[in-house]
C-alpha positions in Angstrom: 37.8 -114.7 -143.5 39.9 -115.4 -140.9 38.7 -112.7 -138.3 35.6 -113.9 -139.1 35.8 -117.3 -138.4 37.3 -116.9 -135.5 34.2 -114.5 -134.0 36.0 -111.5 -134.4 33.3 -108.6 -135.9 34.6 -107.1 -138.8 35.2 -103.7 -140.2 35.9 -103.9 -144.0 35.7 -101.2 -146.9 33.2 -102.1 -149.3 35.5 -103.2 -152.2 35.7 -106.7 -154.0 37.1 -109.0 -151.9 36.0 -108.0 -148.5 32.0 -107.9 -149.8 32.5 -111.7 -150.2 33.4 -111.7 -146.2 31.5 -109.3 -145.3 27.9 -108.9 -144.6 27.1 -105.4 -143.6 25.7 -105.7 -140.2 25.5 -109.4 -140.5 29.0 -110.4 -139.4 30.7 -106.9 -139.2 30.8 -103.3 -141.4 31.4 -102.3 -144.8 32.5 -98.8 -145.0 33.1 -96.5 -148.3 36.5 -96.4 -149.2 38.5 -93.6 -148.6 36.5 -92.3 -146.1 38.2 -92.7 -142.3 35.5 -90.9 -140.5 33.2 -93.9 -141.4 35.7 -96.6 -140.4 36.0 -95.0 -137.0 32.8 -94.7 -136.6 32.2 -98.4 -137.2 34.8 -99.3 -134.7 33.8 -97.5 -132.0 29.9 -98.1 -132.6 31.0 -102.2 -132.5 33.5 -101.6 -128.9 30.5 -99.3 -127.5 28.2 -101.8 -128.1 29.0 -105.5 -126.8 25.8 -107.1 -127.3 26.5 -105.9 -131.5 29.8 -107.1 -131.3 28.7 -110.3 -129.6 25.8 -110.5 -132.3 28.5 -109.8 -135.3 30.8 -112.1 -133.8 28.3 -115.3 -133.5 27.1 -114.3 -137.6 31.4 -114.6 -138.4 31.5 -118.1 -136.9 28.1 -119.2 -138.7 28.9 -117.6 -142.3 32.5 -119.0 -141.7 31.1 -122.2 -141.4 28.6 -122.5 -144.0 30.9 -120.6 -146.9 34.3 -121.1 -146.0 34.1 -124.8 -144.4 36.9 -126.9 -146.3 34.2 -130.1 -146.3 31.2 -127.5 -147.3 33.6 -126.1 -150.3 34.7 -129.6 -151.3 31.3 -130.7 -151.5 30.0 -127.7 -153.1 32.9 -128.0 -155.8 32.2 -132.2 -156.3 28.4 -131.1 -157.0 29.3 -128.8 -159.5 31.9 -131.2 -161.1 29.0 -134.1 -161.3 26.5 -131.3 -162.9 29.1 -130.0 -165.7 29.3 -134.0 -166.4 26.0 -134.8 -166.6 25.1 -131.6 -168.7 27.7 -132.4 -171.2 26.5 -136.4 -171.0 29.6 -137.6 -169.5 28.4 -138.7 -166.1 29.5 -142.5 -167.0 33.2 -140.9 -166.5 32.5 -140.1 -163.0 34.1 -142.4 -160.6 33.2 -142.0 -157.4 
């Protein structure tokens, strides 16, 4: 999340954890795991290419900032708060 955020592209193996991160060819890689061949691959098709890198590193910044945004997850988590109360009928509770 990090990397991302800070427009570096990413190569990740596709495992839980990283696929929340990661968008293959989005914002970086997702590789098999256990398989180095395909992780060096990525790497060096990502510093070959700048105009991919630059592309994966501007997708990084932009999913960092609309997923991982502390304001964007605080409001994300206050909407969901405010639906559970209304569903169970306990919206007068809320006070904000």
């Amino acid at each position: 999340m990090e990397a991302t955020a800070s427009g570096v592209p990413c190569v990740a193996t596709n495992v839980r954890g990283c696929r929340e991160v990661v968008e293959h060819e989005k914002n970086g890689f997702l590789v098999p795991p256990h398989n180095p061949g395909c992780l060096a691959d990525a790497i060096a098709q990502i510093l070959e290419d700048p105009e991919l890198a630059a592309r994966l590193s501007e997708g990084g910044r932009r999913m960092a900032g609309e997923r991982f945004d502390e304001q964007a997850v605080f409001r994300k988590v206050k909407a969901e708060y405010v639906r559970l109360l209304r569903e169970k009928g306990l919206e007068h509770l809320r006070s904000y």
